[in-house]
N, C-alpha and C positions, 0 to 999 in steps of 0.2 A: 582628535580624529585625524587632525593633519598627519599622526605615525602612524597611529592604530592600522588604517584604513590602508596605506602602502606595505603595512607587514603580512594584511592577510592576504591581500594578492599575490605578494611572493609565497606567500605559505602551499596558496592555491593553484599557484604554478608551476609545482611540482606534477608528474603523470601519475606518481604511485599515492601522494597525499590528495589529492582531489580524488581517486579514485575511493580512498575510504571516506571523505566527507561525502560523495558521492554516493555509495552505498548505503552510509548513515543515513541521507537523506529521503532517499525510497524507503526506509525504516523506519521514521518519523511517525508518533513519537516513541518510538521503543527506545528502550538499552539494550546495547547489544554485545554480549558477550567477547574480549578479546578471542576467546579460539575463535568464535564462530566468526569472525572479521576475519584471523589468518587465515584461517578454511577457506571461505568465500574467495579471499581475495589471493592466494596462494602465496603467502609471506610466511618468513619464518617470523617467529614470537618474538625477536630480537628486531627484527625492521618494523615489523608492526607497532613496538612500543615506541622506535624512533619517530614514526610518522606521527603518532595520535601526541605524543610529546608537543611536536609542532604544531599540532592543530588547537591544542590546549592550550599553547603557551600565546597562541594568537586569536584565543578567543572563541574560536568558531564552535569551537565543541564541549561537552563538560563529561569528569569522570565519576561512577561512583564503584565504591565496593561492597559487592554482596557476598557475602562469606568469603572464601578465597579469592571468586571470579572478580575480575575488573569488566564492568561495563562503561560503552559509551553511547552517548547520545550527542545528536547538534543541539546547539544553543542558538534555538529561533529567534529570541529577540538579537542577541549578535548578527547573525546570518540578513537577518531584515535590515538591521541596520546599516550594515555594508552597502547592500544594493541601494539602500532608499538614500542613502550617500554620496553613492554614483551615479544617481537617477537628477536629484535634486542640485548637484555638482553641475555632471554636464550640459544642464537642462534649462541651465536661468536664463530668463524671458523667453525660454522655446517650449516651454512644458510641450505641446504638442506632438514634439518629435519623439520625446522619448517614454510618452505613457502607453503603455504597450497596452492594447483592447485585452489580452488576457486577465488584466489585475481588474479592469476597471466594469468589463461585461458579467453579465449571465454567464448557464455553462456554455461551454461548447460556442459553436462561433454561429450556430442558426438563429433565427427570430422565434422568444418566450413565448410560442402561443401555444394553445391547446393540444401538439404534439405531444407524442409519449418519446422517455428521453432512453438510451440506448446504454444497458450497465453490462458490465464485462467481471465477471469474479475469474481470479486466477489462482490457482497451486498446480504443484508440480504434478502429478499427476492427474488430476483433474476425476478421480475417482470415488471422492467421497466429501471433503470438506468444501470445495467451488461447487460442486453439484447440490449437497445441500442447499446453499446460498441462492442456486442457480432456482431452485424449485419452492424455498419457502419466498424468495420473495416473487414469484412469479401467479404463484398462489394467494401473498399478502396483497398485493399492488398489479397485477399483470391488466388491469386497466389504463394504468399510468406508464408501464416501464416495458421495454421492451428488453427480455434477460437471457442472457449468454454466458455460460462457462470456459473455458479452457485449461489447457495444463501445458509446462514447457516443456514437459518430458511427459505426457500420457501414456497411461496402462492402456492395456490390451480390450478391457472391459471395468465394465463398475466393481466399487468393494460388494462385495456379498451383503456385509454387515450393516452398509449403509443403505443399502436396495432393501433389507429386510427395514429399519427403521423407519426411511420412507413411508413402505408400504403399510407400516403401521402409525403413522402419521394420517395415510389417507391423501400422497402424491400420487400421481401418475409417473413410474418409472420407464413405461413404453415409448417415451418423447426422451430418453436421455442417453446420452454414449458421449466417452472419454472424447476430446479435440482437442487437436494440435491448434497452439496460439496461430502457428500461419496460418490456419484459415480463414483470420480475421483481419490479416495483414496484409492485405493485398488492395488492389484500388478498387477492388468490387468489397471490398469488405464494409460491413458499416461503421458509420462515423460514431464515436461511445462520448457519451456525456460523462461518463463515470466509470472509471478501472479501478478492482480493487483487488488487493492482491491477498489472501488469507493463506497466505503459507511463507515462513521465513525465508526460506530456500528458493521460494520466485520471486519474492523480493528482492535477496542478495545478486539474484545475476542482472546483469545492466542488458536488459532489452530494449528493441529502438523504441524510440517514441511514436506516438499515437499521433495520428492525424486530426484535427479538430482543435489540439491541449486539450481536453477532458480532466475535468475533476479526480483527482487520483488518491488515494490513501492506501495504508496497508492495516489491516484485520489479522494479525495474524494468531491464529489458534498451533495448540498442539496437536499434533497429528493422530489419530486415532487409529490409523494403517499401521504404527511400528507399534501398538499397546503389546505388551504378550501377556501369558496368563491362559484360564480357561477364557469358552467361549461366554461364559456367565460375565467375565471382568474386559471381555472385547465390545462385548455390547455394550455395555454401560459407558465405555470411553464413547462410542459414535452417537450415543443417546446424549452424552454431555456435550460436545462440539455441537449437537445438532440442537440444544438448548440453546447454548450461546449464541452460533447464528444465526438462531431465531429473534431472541432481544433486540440483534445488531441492528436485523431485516427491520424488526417492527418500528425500533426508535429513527433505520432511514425513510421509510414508510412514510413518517409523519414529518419530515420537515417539507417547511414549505419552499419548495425547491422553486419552482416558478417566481418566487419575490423575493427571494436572495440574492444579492450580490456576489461576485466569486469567492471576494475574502469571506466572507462570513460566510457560506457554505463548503469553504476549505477547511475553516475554524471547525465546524461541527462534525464535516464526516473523519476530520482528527480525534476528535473528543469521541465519538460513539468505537472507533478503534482504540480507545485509550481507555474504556471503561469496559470491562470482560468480566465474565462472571469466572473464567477461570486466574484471574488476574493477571500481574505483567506474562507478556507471552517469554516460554525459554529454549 
């Protein structure tokens, strides 16, 4: 540990190598495509592979290969270990100082009681898969949750094909329109127990952080907005997304969110983003 631990800090001190561990990590736990890293992050294929070279070579992260693609992911128990390293380093006989209320509370920083807790779904446009999200769990849980969509680039109006679904679902689509994330960003905006971001693409850009630290994970689905084909094989893509996050809705529905600790309910709404009926997202 005495090397380990001073090489991934240098590793991490890098702007452009923290920025992809950084991106990995709002993608947690995906794989994630080298283009779609150079994409995201505007590198050529050649810098790119230099950087994640360094991040592998120091532990932080792991690679695999699917067909031609190279994916990457972090390597959470490395990445824990570092911090709980530097936690437990700086910290002897002060633990006090350096146990940060986020690891160790509930969500969000209010007091657990019979309050409804404040979920935030995001994709980039915010016209079909956030909106789903937005509405089946409002309809599964809107006892308990109080639910919000946004998109970082929102359409003009909803997809069609998803308003059609909805309405044969048996939602109410008269309560819903595409929002820009600032409207939630502001000091009047409310405080979110939970952001979850279901579209690759709003996960990859590095938005500010949330006020409160809020529970956060990423969901992310295939887009059923770029499907092409007939209208017979566009429907069936938004009938599929809208299965999936239904299961997601239903299995966060049932944790018992009020007697979790943070870790263990970071643990889970990882695990319910990590089990898709469409499988690893691409």
């Amino acid at each position: 540990m005495e090397t380990v631990i001073p090489n991934r800090l240098s590793t991490l001190g890098h702007p452009q190598r923290l920025a992809v561990f950084r991106l990995l990590m709002r993608r947690y736990p995906d794989r994630v495509p080298a283009t779609e890293l150079a994409q995201a992050l505007g590198l050529k294929p050649n810098t790119l592979s230099t950087y994640v070279n360094a991040l592998m070579q120091a532990g932080l992260i792991s690679q695999e290969r699917v067909g031609t693609s190279l994916r990457y992911a972090i390597d959470m128990d490395a990445t824990r270990g570092t911090f709980d390293y530097l936690l437990n380093d700086c910290c002897r006989g002060r633990p006090e100082i350096c146990a940060p209320n986020v690891y160790s509370a509930p969500v969000g920083v209010r007091p657990m009681t019979d309050r409804k807790f404040n979920v935030l779904f995001i994709c980039t446009g915010n016209s079909a898969r956030s909106i789903f999200a937005e509405s089946i769990l409002r309809d599964l849980a809107g006892d308990r949750f109080v639910i919000y969509s946004a998109g970082t680039r929102p359409r003009s109006k909803l997809n069609p094909f998803a308003c059609q679904v909805l309405e044969q679902r048996g939602h109410d689509v008269s309560v819903l329109r595409p929002k820009n994330i600032s409207e939630f960003q502001g000091a009047c905006g409310p405080v979110f127990d939970f952001v979850f971001t279901v579209c690759n693409w709003a996960a990859n850009e590095d938005c500010p952080s949330w006020p409160g630290q809020p529970i956060s994970a990423h969901w992310g689905l295939t887009d059923p907005v770029k499907v092409e084909g007939s209208d017979a094989e566009k429907s069936l893509a938004f009938h599929q997304a809208y299965g999936a996050l239904r299961n997601r809705m239903i299995a966060f529905a049932a944790l018992p969110v009020a007697s979790l600790d943070r870790l263990s309910l970071q643990k889970a709404v990882d695990g319910i983003g990590h089990s898709t009926d469409e499988g690893p997202s691409q």
